[in-house]
N, C-alpha and C positions, 0 to 999 in steps of 0.2 A: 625470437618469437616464431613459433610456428603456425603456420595456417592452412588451411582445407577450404576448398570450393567446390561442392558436388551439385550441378544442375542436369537436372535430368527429366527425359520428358515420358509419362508413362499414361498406361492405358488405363482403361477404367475399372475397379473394383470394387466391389460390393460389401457392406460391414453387416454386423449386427450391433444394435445396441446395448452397451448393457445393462442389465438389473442392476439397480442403485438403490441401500438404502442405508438410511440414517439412523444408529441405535438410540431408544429414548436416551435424554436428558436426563443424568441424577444430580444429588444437590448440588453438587462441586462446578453442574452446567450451567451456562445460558443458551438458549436453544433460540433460533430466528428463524421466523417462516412467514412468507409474502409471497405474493402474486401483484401484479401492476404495471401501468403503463409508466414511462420517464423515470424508469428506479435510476436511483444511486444512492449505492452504499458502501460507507467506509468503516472497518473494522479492525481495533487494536487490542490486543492481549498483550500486556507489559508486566514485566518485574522486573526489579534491584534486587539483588543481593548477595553478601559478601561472601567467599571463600572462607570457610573453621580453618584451613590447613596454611594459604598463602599468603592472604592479607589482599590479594586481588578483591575487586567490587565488580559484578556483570552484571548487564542489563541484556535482558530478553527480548523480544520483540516477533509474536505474531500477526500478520495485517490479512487482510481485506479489500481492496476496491474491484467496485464491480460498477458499470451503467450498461444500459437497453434501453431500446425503446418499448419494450416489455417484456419480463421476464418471470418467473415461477421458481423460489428457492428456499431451501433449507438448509440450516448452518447452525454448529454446533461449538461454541466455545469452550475450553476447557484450560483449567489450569492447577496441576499438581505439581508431579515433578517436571512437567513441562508446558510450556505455552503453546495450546494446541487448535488448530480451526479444522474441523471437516464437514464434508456439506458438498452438496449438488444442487446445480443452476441448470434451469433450460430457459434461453434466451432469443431474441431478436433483436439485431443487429447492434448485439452487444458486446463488450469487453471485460476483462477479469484476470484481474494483478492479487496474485500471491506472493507472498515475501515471508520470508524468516532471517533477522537478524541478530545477530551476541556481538556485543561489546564490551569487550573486558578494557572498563574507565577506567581503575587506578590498580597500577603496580608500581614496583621499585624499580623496575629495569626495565620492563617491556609492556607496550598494551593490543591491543589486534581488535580487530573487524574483520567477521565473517558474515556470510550473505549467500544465501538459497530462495531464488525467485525465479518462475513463473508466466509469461504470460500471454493470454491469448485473445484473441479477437474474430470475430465471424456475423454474416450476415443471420445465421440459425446455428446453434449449438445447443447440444447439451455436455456437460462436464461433474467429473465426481474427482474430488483434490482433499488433498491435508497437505498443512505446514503447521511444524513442529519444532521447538527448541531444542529438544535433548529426544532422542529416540531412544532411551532405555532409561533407568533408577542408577545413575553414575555419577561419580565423582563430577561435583561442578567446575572443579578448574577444569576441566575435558570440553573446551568450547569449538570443539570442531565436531558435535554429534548435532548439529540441525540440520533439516532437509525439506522437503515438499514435492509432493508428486499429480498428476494430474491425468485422467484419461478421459478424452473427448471426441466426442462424434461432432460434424458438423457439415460445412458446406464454405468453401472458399476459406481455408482456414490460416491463420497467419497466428504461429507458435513460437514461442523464443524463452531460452531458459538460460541461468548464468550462475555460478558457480564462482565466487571470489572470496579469498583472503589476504587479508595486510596487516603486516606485521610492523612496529613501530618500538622505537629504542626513545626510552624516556629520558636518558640521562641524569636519573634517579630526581628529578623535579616530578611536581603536581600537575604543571604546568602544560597542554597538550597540545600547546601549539609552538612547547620546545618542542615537540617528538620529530625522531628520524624515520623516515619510512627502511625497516631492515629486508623486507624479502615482500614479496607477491605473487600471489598465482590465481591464473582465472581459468574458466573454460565459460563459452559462449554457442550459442547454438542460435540461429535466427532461419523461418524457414515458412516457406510460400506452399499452402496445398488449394489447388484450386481442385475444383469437383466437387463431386462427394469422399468425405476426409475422412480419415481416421486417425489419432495418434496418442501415444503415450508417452509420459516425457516422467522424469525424475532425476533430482537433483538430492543427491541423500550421501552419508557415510553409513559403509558395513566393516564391522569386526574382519578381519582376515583371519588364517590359521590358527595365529600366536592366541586365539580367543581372551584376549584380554582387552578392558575399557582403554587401555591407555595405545591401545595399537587399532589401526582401519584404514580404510581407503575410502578417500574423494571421489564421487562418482557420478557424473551425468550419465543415466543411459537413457535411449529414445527410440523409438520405431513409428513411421510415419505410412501412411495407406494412403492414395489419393489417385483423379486421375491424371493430374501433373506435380511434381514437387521441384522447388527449386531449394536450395538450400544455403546456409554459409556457417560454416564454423572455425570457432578462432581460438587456439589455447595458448598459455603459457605455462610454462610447467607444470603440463600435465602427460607427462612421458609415453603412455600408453592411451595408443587412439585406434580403436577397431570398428570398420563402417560394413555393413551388408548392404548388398544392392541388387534389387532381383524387377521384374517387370512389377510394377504397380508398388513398390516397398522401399522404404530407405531405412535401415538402423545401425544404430551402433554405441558403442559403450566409449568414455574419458576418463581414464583413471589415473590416478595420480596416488599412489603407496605411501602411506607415512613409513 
């Protein structure tokens, strides 16, 4: 396993907000929009379904939780070829868990869990995100295209994002609690911005050169503004780790190549 610990103490910088906005709702949508005090709300976009090509079954999974002691939001659900949430919150002294996860439940030899999450917390934020299942119109045995991204303005801001897969050896049963765990790999990212904050975080896969669905890379990238940051991050076979670090900034990319 390898590990990074970058604490670092920096001076004060100044953001802009950004323009944030939500495209209407067509029929395929559900669209949410509130204002109020003690919200909480928890939100699920789910599918089954099976592989034409391999006999695999995957289950999808877009979520949602959010609480404040009062907040102002709009959220967009969507689902085609993928389980989609996007949408912007502005909060007090609130929190906000994104998730995306694929589960391929039945094969003959192998099954897997992937997972792209999210999440942040602040005394006053505003935040504009999507998590998504499948980022392109692809082969659905390809359960390593979900991702989620987040860019948020706030104040004392406490961000953390993770990035994991497990790979599990069925030993050709139904049965999943014969399964063997075959391989794993995470990246984690946990991180302290006190001040006034700025950051961007994304957990996603992109195509590489080969421009093909069945080839990408694993990728946390992040860049964080504040006028202190501590940070911790923690991968497992994620071979390629690049950090910047400049007065008032921390960023940097986790990649991991199929």
């Amino acid at each position: 396993m390898k590990k990074l610990v970058v604490l670092l103490g920096i001076v004060l910088v100044l953001f802009l907000v950004p323009t944030i906005a939500v495209a209407p709702a067509s029929a395929s949508d559900v669209e949410l929009l509130w204002k109020g005090h003690n919200v909480h709300i928890s939100v699920l976009v789910h599918r089954f379904r099976p592989s034409s090509t391999s006999g695999w079954a995957t289950e999808e999974f877009a979520s949602l939780e959010h609480f404040a002691d009062f907040s102002v939001g709009d959220v967009v659900l969507t689902m085609d070829y993928s389980c989609n949430i996007d949408g912007v919150i502005s909060a007090e002294n609130g929190f906000l868990d994104i998730a995306s996860i694929i589960h391929q439940t039945y094969g003959k030899w192998f099954r897997g869990v992937r997972a792209s999450e999210i999440v942040i917390g602040s005394p006053n934020f505003t935040a504009q995100f999507n998590v998504h299942t499948f980022g392109m119109k692809t082969h659905v045995d390809n359960t390593w295209t979900l991702g989620s991204w987040a860019v948020v303005n706030a104040t004392d801001l406490n961000v953390s994002a993770i990035r994991l897969y497990q790979h599990f050896l069925t030993h050709g049963t139904p049965d999943e609690s014969d399964d063997t765990m075959d391989s794993e790999y995470y990246a984690i990212i946990d991180a302290i911005l006190s001040g006034t904050a700025n950051a961007s975080i994304v957990s996603d896969w992109f195509p590489d050169e080969r421009n093909s669905v069945w080839w990408g890379n694993e990728t946390i990238a992040f860049a964080f503004e504040a006028d202190d940051i501590s940070s911790f991050i923690n991968v497992e076979e994620f071979p390629e780790v690049h950090l910047y670090m400049d007065v008032g900034m921390l960023s940097g990319e986790l990649i991991r190549p199929r």
